[in-house]
N, C-alpha and C positions, 0 to 999 in steps of 0.2 A: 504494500500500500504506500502509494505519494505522500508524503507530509503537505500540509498546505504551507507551510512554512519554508518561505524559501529565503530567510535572513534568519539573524537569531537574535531573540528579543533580549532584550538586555535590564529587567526590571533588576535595579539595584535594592530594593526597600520599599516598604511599605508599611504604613503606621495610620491608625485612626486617635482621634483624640479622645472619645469617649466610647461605650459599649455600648451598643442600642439595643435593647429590651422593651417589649411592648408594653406600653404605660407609663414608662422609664422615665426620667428628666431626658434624656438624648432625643427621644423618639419626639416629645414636648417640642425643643427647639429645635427640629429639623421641623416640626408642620407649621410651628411659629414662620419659622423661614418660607419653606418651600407653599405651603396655602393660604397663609395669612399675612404675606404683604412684608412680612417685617426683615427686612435686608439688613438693617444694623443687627439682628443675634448673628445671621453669619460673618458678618464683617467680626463686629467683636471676636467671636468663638476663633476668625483666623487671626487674627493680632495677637490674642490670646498663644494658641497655640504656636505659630512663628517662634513667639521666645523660646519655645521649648525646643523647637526645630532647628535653629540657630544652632544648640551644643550639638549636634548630629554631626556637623560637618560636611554636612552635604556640597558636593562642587554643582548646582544648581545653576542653570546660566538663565531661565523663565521659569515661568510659574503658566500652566497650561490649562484652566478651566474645563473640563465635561462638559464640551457643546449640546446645546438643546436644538431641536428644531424649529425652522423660522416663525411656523406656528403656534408651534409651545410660547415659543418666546411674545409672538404677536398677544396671544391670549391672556399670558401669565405676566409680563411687560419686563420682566426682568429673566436672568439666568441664576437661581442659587447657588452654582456653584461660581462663577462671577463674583458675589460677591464674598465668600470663603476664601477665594482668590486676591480678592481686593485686602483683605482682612492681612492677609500673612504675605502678602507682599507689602504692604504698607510696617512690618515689624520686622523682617525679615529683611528688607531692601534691594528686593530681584522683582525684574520688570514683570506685569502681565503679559501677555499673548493669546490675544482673542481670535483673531485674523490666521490664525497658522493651518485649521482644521474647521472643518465643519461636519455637522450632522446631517448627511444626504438624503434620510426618508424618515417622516415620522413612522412612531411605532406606539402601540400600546401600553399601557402604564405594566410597569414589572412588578410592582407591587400584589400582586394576585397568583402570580405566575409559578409553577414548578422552575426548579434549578433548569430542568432540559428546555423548558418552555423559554424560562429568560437567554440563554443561549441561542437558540432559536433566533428569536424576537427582535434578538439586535445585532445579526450577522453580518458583512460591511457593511454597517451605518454610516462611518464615518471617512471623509476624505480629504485626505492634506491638501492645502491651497497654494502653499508654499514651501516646496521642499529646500530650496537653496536657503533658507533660514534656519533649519532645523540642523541640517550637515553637522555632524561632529559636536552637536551641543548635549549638557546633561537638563532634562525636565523635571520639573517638578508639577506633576497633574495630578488634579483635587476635584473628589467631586464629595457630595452631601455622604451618602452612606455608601458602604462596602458590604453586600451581601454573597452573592455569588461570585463575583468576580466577571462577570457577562459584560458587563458595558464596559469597565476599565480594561480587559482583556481586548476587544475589539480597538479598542483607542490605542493598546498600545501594538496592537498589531499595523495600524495604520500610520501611526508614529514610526514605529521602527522601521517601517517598508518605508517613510520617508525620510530615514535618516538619521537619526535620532541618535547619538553616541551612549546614551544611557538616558534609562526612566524610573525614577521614584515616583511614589503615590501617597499623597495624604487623603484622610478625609474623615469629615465631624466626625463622624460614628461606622460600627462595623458591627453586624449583626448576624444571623445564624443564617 
């Protein structure tokens, strides 16, 4: 059998800041964020965390947001992972990069979803705009929560097939 893989992904790490538990304070200020408007919890939650991320050591040369799609974003007016991004690049001191990647087709909310189903669901979604940017640099991409690994797996697949010299991953919460 072919591997689909035809580079080799290079995630160097990956860290959530809180535990997400249903009912949980995590779970709280991820709907805070992501349903109710409120973009200062993620901003905070990433300035917050940055300082922590700072002793890491990470050679970080951007901070790469989990694109949403144009609609999502139309309906919902913002990106929460955007501003988690805004958050820990603002305490951290490494530039955003919104423009490098985009989200090619909406899909279904994963929140319902079996593990196989969210794999599925979001198989290339994503596609770099700008690969001569990404060449040789190390990323740092952040999205709200960490469940399966389905959507950040696809981003870094798309990442790395454009270039990408290594990829860390932050994000609020990470859950089962």
């Amino acid at each position: 059998m072919k591997s689909k893989f035809v580079y080799e992904p290079k995630v160097l790490g990956v860290v959530a800041y809180l535990h997400f538990n249903k009912g949980g304070v995590a779970q709280k200020l991820v709907h805070e964020l992501k349903y109710r408007g409120q973009q200062e919890v993620g901003i905070m939650l990433g300035e917050w965390y940055g300082y922590d991320l700072i002793k890491s050591n990470w050679p970080v040369d951007m901070i790469i947001p989990v694109p949403i799609h144009k609609s999502k974003l139309r309906k919902r007016g913002y990106n929460q992972a955007d501003c988690f991004a805004e958050g820990l690049s603002s305490s951290m001191e490494i530039p955003v990069r919104t423009d490098l990647v985009e989200r090619k087709k909406s899909t279904m909310s994963q929140t319902r979803k079996s593990k196989v189903e969210r794999w599925q669901n979001v198989n290339e979604i994503y596609r770099v705009t700008n690969s001569a940017e990404l060449q040789g640099k190390n990323l740092l991409v952040v999205d709200d929560v960490l469940t399966t690994g389905a959507t950040l797996g696809e981003l870094v697949v798309a990442l790395s097939e454009g270039g990408a010299a290594g990829i860390y991953i932050a994000t609020i919460a990470a859950g089962k």
